[in-house]
Structure formats: C-alpha cells, structure tokens
C-alpha positions as YAML, in Angstrom:
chain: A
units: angstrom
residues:
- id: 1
  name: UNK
  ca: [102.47, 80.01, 200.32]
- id: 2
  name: UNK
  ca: [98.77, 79.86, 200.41]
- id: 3
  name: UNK
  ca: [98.71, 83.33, 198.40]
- id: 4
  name: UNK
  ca: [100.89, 81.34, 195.65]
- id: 5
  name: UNK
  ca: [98.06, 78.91, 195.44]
- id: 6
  name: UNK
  ca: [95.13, 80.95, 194.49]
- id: 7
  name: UNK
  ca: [97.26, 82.04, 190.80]
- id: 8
  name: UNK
  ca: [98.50, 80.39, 188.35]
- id: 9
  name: UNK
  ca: [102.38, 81.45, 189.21]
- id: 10
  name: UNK
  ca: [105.56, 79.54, 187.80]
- id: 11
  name: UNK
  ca: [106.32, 75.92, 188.90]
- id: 12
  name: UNK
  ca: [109.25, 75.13, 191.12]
- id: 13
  name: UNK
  ca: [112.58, 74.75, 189.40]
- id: 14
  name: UNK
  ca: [113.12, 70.73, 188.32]
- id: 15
  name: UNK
  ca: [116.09, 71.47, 190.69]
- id: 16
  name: UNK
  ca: [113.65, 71.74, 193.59]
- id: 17
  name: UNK
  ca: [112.25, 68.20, 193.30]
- id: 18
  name: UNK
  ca: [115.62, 66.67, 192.52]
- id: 19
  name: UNK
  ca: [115.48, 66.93, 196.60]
- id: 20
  name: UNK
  ca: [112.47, 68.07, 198.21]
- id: 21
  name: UNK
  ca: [109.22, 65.69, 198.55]
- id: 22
  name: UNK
  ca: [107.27, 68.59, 199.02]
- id: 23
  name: UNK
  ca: [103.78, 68.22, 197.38]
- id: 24
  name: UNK
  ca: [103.11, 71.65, 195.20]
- id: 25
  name: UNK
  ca: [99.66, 69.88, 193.88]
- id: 26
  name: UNK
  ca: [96.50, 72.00, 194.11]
- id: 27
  name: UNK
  ca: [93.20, 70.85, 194.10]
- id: 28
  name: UNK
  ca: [92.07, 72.43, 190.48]
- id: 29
  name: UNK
  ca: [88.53, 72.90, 192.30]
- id: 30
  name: UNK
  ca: [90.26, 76.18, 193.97]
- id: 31
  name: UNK
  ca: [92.87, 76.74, 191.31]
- id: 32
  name: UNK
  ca: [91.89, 79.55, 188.87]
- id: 33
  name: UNK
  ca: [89.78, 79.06, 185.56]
- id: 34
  name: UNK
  ca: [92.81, 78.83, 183.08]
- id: 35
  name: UNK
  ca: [94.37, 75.76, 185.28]
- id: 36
  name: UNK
  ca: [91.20, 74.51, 185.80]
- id: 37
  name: UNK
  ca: [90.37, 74.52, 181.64]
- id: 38
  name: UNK
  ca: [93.95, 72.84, 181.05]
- id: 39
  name: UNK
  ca: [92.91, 69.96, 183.42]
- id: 40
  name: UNK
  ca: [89.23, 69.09, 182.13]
- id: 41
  name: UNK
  ca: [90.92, 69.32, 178.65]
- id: 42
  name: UNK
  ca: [93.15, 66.80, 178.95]
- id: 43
  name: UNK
  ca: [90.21, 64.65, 180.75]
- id: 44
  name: UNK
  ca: [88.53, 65.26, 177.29]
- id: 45
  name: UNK
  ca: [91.39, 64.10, 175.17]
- id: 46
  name: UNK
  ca: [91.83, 61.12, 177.34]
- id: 47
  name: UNK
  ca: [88.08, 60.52, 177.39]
- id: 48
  name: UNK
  ca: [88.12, 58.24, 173.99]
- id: 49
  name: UNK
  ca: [90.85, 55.75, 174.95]
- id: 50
  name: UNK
  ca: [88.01, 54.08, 177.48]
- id: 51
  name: UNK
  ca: [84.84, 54.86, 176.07]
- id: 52
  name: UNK
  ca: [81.53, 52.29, 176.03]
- id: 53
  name: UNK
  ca: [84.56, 49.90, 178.72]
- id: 54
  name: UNK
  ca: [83.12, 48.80, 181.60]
- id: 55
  name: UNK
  ca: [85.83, 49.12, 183.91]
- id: 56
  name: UNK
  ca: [86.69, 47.87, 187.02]
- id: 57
  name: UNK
  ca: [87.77, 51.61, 188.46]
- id: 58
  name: UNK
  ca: [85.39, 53.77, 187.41]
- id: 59
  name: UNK
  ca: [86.14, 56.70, 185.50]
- id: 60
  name: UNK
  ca: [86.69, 59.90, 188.32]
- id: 61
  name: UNK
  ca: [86.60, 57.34, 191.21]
- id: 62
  name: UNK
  ca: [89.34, 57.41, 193.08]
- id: 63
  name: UNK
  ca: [92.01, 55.05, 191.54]
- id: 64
  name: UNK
  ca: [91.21, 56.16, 187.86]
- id: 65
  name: UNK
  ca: [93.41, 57.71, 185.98]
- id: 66
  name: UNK
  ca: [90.34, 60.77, 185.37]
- id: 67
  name: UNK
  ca: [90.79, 61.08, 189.31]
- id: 68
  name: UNK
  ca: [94.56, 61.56, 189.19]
- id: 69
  name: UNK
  ca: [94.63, 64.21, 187.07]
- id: 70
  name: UNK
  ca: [91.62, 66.08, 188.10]
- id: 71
  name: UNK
  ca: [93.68, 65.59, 191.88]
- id: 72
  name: UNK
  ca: [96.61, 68.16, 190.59]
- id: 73
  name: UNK
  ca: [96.71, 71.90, 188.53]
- id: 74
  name: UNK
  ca: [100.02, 72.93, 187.58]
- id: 75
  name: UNK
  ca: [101.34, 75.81, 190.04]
- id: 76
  name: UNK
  ca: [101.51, 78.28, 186.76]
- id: 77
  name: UNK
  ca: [98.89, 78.06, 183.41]
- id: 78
  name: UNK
  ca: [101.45, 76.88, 180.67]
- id: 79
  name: UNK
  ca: [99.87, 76.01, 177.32]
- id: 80
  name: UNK
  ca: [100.18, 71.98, 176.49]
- id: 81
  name: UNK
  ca: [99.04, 70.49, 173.55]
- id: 82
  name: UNK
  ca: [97.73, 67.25, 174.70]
- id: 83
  name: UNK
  ca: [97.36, 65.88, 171.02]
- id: 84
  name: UNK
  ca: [94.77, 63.63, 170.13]
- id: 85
  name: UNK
  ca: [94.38, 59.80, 169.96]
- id: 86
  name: UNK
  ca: [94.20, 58.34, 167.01]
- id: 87
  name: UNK
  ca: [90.97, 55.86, 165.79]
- id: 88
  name: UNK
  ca: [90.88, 52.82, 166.26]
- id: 89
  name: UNK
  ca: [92.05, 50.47, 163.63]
- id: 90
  name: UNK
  ca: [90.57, 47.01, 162.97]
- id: 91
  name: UNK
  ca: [93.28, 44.12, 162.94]
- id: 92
  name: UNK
  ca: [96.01, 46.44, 164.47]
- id: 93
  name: UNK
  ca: [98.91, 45.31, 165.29]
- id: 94
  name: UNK
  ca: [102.64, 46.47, 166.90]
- id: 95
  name: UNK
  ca: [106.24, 45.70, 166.19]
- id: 96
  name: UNK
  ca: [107.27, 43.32, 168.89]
- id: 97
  name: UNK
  ca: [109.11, 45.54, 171.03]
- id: 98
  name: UNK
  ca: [106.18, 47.99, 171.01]
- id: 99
  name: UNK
  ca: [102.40, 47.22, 172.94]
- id: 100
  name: UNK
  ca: [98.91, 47.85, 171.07]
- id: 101
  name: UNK
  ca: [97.11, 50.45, 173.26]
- id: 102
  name: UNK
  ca: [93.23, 50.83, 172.86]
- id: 103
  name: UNK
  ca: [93.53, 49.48, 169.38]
- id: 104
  name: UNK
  ca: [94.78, 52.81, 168.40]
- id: 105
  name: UNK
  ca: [98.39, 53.41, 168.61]
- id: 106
  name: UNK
  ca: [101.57, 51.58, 169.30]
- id: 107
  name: UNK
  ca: [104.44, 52.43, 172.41]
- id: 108
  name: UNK
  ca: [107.46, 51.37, 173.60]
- id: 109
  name: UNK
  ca: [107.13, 48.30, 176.34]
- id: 110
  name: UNK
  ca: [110.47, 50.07, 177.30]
- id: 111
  name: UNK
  ca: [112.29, 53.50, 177.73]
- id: 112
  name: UNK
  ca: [114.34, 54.52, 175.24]
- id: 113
  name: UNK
  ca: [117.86, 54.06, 174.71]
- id: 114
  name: UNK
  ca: [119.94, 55.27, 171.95]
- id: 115
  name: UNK
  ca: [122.07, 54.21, 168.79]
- id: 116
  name: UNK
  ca: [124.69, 56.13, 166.63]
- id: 117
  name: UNK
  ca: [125.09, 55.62, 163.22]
- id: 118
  name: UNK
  ca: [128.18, 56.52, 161.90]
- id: 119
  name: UNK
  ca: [128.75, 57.89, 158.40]
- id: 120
  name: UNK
  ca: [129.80, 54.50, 156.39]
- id: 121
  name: UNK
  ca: [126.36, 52.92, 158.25]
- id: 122
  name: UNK
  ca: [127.65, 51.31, 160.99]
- id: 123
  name: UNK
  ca: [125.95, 51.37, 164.09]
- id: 124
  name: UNK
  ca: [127.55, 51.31, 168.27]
- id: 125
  name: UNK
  ca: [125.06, 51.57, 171.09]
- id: 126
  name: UNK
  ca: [125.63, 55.22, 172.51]
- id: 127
  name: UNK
  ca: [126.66, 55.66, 176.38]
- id: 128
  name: UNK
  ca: [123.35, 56.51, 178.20]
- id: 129
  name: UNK
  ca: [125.35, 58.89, 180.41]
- id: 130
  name: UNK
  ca: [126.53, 61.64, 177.92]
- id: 131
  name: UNK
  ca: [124.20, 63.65, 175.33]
- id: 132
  name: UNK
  ca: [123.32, 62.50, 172.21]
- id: 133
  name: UNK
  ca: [126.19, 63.15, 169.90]
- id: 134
  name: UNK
  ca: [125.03, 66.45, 167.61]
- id: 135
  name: UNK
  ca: [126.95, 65.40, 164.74]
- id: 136
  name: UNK
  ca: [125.46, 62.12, 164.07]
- id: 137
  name: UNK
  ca: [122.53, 59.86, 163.01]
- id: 138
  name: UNK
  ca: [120.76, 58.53, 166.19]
- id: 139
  name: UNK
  ca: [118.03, 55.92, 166.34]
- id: 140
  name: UNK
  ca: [115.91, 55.30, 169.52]
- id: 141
  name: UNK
  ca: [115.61, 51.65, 170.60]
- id: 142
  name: UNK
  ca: [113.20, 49.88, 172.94]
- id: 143
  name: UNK
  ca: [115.41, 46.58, 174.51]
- id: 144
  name: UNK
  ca: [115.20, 45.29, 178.16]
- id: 145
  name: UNK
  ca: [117.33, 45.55, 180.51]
- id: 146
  name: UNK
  ca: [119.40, 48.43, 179.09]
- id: 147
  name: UNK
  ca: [120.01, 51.53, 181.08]
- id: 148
  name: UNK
  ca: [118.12, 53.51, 179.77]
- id: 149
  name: UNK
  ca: [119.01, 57.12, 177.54]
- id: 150
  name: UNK
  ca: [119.36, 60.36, 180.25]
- id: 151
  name: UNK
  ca: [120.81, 63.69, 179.40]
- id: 152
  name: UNK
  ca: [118.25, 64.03, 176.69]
- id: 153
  name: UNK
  ca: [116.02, 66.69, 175.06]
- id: 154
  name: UNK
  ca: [112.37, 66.40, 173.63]
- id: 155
  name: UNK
  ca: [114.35, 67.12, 170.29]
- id: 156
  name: UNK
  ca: [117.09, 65.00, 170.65]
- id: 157
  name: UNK
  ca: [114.29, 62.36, 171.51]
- id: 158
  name: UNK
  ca: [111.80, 63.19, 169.13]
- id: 159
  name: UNK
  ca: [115.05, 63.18, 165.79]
- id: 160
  name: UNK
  ca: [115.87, 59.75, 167.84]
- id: 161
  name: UNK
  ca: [112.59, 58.60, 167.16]
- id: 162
  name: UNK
  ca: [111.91, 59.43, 163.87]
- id: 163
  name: UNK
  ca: [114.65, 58.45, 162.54]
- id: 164
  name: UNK
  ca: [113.44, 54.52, 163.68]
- id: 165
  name: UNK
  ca: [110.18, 55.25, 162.34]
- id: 166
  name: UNK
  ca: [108.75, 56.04, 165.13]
- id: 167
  name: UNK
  ca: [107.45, 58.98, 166.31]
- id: 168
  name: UNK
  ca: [107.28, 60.80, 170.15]
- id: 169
  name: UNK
  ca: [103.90, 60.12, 172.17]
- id: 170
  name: UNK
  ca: [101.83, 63.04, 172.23]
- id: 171
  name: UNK
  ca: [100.70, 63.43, 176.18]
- id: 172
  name: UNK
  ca: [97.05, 62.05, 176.39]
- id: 173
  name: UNK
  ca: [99.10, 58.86, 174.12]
- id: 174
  name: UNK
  ca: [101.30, 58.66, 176.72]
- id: 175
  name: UNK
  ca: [98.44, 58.74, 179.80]
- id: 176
  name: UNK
  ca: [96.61, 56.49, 177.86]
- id: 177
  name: UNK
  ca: [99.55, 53.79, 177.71]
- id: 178
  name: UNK
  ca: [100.62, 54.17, 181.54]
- id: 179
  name: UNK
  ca: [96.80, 53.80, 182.92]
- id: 180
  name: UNK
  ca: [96.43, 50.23, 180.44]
- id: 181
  name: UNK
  ca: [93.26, 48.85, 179.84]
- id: 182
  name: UNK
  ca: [91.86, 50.11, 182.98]
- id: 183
  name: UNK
  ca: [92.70, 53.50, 183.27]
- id: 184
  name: UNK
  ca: [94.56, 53.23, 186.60]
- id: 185
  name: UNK
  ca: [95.99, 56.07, 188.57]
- id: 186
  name: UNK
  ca: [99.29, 53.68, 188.44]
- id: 187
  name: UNK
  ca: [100.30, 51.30, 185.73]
- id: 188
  name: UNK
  ca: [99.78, 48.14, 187.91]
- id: 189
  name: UNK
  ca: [96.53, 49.33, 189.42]
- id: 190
  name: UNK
  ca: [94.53, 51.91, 191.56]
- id: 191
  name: UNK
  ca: [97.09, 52.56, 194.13]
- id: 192
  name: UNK
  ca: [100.09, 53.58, 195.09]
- id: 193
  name: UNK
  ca: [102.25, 50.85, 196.17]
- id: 194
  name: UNK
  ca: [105.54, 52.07, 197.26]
- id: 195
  name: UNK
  ca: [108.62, 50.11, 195.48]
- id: 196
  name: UNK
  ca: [106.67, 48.51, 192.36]
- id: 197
  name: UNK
  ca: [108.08, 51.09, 190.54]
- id: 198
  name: UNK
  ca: [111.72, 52.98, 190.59]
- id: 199
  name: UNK
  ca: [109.70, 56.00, 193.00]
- id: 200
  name: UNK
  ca: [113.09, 55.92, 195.50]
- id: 201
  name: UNK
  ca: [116.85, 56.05, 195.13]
- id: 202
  name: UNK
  ca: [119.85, 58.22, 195.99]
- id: 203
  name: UNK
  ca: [120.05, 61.77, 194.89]
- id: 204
  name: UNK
  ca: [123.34, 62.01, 192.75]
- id: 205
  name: UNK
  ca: [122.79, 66.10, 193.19]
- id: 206
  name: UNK
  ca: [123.08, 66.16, 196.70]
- id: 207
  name: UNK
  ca: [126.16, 63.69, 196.68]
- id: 208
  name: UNK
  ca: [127.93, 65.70, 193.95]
- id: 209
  name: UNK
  ca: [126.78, 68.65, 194.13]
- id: 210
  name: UNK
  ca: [125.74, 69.52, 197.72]
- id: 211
  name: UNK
  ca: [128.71, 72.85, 197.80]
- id: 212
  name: UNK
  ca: [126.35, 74.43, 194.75]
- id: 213
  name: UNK
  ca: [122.97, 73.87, 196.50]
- id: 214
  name: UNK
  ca: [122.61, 77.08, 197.66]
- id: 215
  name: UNK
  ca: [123.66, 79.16, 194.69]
- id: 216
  name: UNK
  ca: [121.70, 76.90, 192.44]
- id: 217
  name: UNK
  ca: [122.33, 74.51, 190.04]
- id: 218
  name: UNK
  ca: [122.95, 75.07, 186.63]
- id: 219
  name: UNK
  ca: [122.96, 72.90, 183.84]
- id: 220
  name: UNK
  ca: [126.71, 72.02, 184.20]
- id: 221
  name: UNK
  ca: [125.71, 70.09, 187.76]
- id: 222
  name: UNK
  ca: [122.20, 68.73, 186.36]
- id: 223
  name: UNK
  ca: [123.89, 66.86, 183.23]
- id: 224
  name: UNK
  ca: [126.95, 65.60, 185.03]
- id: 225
  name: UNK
  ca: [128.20, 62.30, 183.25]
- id: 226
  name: UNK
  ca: [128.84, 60.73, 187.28]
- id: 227
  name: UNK
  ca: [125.32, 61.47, 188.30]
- id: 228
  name: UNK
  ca: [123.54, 58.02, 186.81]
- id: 229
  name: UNK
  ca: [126.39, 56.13, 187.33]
- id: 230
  name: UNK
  ca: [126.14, 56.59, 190.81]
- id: 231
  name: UNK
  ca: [124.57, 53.13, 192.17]
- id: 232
  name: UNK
  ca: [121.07, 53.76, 193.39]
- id: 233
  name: UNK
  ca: [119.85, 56.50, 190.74]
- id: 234
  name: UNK
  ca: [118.57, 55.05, 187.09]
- id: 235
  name: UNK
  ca: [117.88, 51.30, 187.02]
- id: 236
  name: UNK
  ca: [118.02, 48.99, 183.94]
- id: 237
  name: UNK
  ca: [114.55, 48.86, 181.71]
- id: 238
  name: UNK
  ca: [112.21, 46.35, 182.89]
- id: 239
  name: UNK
  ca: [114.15, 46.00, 186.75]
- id: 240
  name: UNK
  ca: [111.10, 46.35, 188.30]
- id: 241
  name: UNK
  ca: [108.43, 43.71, 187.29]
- id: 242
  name: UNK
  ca: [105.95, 45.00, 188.90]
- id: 243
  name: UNK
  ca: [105.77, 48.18, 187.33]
- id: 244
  name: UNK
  ca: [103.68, 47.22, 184.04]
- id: 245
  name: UNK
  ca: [101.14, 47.56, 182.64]
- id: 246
  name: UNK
  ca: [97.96, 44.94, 181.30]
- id: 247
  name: UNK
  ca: [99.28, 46.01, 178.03]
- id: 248
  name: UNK
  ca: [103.21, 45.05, 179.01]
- id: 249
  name: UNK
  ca: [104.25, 48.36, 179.24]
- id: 250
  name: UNK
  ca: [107.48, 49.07, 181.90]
- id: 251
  name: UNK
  ca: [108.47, 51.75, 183.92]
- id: 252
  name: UNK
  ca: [105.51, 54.69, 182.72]
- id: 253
  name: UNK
  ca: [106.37, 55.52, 186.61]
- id: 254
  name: UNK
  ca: [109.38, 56.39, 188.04]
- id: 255
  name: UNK
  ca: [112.99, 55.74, 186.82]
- id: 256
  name: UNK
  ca: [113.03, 58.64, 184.12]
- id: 257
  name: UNK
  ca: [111.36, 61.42, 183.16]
- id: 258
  name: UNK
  ca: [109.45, 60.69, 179.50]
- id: 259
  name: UNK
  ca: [109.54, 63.74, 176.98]
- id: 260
  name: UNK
  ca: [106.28, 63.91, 175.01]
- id: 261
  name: UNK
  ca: [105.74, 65.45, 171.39]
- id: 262
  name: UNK
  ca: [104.62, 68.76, 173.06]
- id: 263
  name: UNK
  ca: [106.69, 71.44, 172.38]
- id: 264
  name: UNK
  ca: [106.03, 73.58, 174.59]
- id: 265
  name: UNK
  ca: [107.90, 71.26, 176.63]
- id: 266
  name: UNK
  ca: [106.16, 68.36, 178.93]
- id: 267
  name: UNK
  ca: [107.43, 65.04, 180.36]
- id: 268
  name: UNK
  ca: [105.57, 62.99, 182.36]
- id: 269
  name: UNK
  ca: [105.83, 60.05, 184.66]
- id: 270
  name: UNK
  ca: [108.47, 61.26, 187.15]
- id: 271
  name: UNK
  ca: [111.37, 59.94, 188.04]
- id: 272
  name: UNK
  ca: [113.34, 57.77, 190.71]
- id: 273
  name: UNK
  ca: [113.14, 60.83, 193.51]
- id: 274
  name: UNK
  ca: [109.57, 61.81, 192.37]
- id: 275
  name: UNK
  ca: [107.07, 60.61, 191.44]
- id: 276
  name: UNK
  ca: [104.17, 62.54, 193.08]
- id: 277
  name: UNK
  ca: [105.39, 66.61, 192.78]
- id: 278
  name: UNK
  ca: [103.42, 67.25, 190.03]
- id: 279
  name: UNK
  ca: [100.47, 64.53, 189.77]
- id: 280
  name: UNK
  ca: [100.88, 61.45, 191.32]
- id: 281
  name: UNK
  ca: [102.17, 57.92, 188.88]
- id: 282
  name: UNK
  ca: [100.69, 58.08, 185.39]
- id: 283
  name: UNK
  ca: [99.20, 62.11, 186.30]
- id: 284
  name: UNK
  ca: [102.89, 63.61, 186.67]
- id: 285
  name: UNK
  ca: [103.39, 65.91, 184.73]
- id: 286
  name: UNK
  ca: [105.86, 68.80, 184.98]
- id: 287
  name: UNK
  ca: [105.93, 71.51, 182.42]
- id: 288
  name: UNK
  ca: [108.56, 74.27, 183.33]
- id: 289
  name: UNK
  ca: [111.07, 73.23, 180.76]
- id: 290
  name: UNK
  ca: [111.43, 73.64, 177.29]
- id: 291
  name: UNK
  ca: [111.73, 71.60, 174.31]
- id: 292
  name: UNK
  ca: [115.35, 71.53, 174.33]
- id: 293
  name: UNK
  ca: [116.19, 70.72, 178.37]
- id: 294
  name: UNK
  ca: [117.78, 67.82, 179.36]
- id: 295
  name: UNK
  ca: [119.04, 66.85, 182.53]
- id: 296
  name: UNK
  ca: [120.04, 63.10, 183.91]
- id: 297
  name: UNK
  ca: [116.27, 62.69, 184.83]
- id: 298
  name: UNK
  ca: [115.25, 63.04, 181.35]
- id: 299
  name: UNK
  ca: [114.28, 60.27, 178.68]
- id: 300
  name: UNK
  ca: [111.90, 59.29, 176.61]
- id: 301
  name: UNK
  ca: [110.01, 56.42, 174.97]
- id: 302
  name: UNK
  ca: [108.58, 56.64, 171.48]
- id: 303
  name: UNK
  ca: [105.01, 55.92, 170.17]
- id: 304
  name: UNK
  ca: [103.92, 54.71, 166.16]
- id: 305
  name: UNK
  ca: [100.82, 54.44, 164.56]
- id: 306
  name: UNK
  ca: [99.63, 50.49, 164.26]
- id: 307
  name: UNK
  ca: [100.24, 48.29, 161.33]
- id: 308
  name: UNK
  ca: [97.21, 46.27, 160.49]
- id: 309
  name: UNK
  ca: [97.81, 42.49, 160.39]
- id: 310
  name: UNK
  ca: [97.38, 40.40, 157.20]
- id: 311
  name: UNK
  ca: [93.60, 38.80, 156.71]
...
C-alpha cells in the first residue's frame, strides 16, 4: 500500500467507498509533483473568493477550507478544470431560491431535483429514483424538503440546468459556496461535527446487493430504483439544519454527491456513507468517473451568474 502512495495511480472504484471508511488521502507534501500542482491550483482559483477578508479561520490554518484541501492529493493525477470565479458585481443579487456567494455568483440553497416537461408544455415533478427520462425536456429545481434527484449524470445535470437558466457550478464555485463567508473546512464551521450533516446512513448496496460484492458491482446494482428508497440512505433537502452555510446554503456535505461543470468528470461533497474518502466536508472530491456516470449517490445543484438589483 505504501508503494501505491508515492505515484499518482488510479483512485479506488466509487464502489469501494459505497462500504469501506478507509481513508485513501495522502498528504500532497509526499505525493508526487503533478498531484501536488493540481492541489496548489485549485488553492489559487479559490484564492479570490476571500481576498483583503479578515477571517475568523485563517486561510491554511487548520479549519480553513485552504487547509482541507492542501490535507488530501487524489490517489491518481487526473486533469480538473477548476474554472474560475467570476468578479464581483456591485448591487448583485439572486433568485430567491438561490444564495449570493462572495458577491460573485449565485447557487442553489438546495440540491437539485428534477422536472419533465412534456411536449404540449406541461410540466410533472420527475421520480428522484429513476434516470432522467432521455426523451424529454427536464428543468432542475431548487425546493426544500424534496428528495432530492439521484441516478444522475454531470450531463443529465448540466441539460437540467440550463434549461432553467441556470448553469452547473464549476468546482472552485462550488468550494467557494460550501466554505461560506469564512472559508470553513465544513459548511457550519471549522470542524467536523459528526451528524450536522447527512455523513451516516444505511448502505442500500450491501442490503441489496451483498451476493454481487465480490464479483463487483456494475452499473445495473449501483442505479437500482430500491436503493434510495430504502429508509436510512438519501434524506429530504434541508433535513438537516445544521448543515448550512452563513450564506443559507444546505447539504454542500453529505447526502449526495454534487456533479460540477468539469468534464472530465468531478463531484464533490460526498455523500451519506462518505464524506471524508477523498477530502474531508467541503474538500471531497472524487474524480474517477466520467461525465456521463451516475449512480444513486449522484446529484447535483446548479450555479447562475447574479442579477444586479434596481438603483
């Protein structure tokens, strides 16, 4: 194992976390100089979002947000485009269901869920346990205490999104929303604290899906329509109070994965089994997949650029 460490090799199978807790994270200090690069850029992206703020965490102390991502390489170098954050916009403002981060952008206070619109216009809230339909219109809503979309791809997510105006986050948008004003390591502050966020549940895999274990499990077992509706696994948006941000932002942590705009194929955030495998709260990161995966851990939010209010 400690021979794996010293190269960038390929990440774990999503498969793997769905049941292990075992930490993969390497200090990027001793990773090598392409994992090491991929972490200090993404500390440059982020960089803007809390420039000339005095903050209560400083920036690379432990508790920061810096400090959580400098605290994990990825096992293998896999390109990510982080994206960049947009300026900052005097008098901007956000659609109600949507926060104002850093005066640059707007996000979702809530994960996504999904609508199909049929043909003649008309509009039905889609199930959250099956795929989004191919054949159809879909629009990506932010609502409380939904259950939030599964089964979907960055694709799926990102066509969702656009087609409500809104767009995917890139990743440093995303990091930048989960951290709030303060650049936390966790959305509600500095530290971990264990059941503010969705970080445990049941494992619907190992219920299931225990007889395929050992073969493997394919995409047939990973996007079963009875693993989120067993109790335990994917809670409603905004169940867990706690786990918000200064900015009103719910469940960046735990609950479901969150595609980003990347595609090269990145969601972040964890989910309800893990939230620490790859980077721990609003670090996590996992990479292995491409743009068109889905499994029942992954969903999405969506991100827009800010209005300006009337003068």
């Amino acid at each position: 194992m400690r021979r794996a460490v010293r190269t960038c090799l390929a990440a774990a199978p999503l498969a793997v976390a769905l049941v292990t807790g075992r930490a993969l994270a390497q200090n990027p200090d001793e990773a090598p100089a392409p994992c090491r690069a991929q972490v200090q850029n993404a500390l440059e992206r982020l960089a803007p979002a809390f420039a000339g703020k005095a903050r209560k965490v400083a920036a690379r102390s432990p508790g920061s947000i810096e400090a959580a991502i400098w605290g994990y390489a990825p096992p293998r170098f896999h390109g990510v485009d982080e994206g960049a954050l947009p300026s900052v916009k005097t008098g901007a403002a956000c659609p109600a269901e949507m926060a104002l981060v850093a005066g640059r952008f707007c996000v979702d206070r809530w994960e996504g869920s999904i609508v199909v619109r049929d043909a003649d216009g008309t509009e039905a809230p889609h199930s959250p346990y099956l795929p989004p339909p191919a054949d159809k219109v879909t629009l990506a809503k932010s609502v409380a205490g939904v259950v939030p979309q599964a089964y979907i791809s960055a694709k799926q997510a990102e066509s969702a999104c656009r087609a409500s105006g809104k767009r995917l986050c890139q990743p440093v948008e995303w990091r930048a929303a989960c951290g709030g004003s303060e650049g936390t390591a966790y959305p509600y502050g500095p530290k971990r604290v264990a059941g503010k966020c969705h970080d445990t549940g049941v494992s619907p895999m190992l219920t299931f899906h225990l007889a395929t274990m050992k073969r493997g499990w394919g995409l047939t077992e990973l996007n079963d329509t009875r693993n989120n509706q067993l109790e335990g696994t994917v809670a409603k948006t905004g169940a867990f109070p706690d786990c918000v941000s200064d900015q009103g932002v719910y469940d960046m942590v735990g609950n479901l994965h969150e595609w980003t705009a990347d595609t090269n194929g990145t969601f972040q955030g964890g989910y309800w089994l893990d939230t620490s495998q790859h980077g721990d709260g609003c670090a996590y990161r996992t990479i292995a997949h491409g743009y068109t995966y889905h499994d029942y851990s992954t969903g999405f939010r969506c991100c827009a650029d800010a209005g300006v209010t009337a003068r």
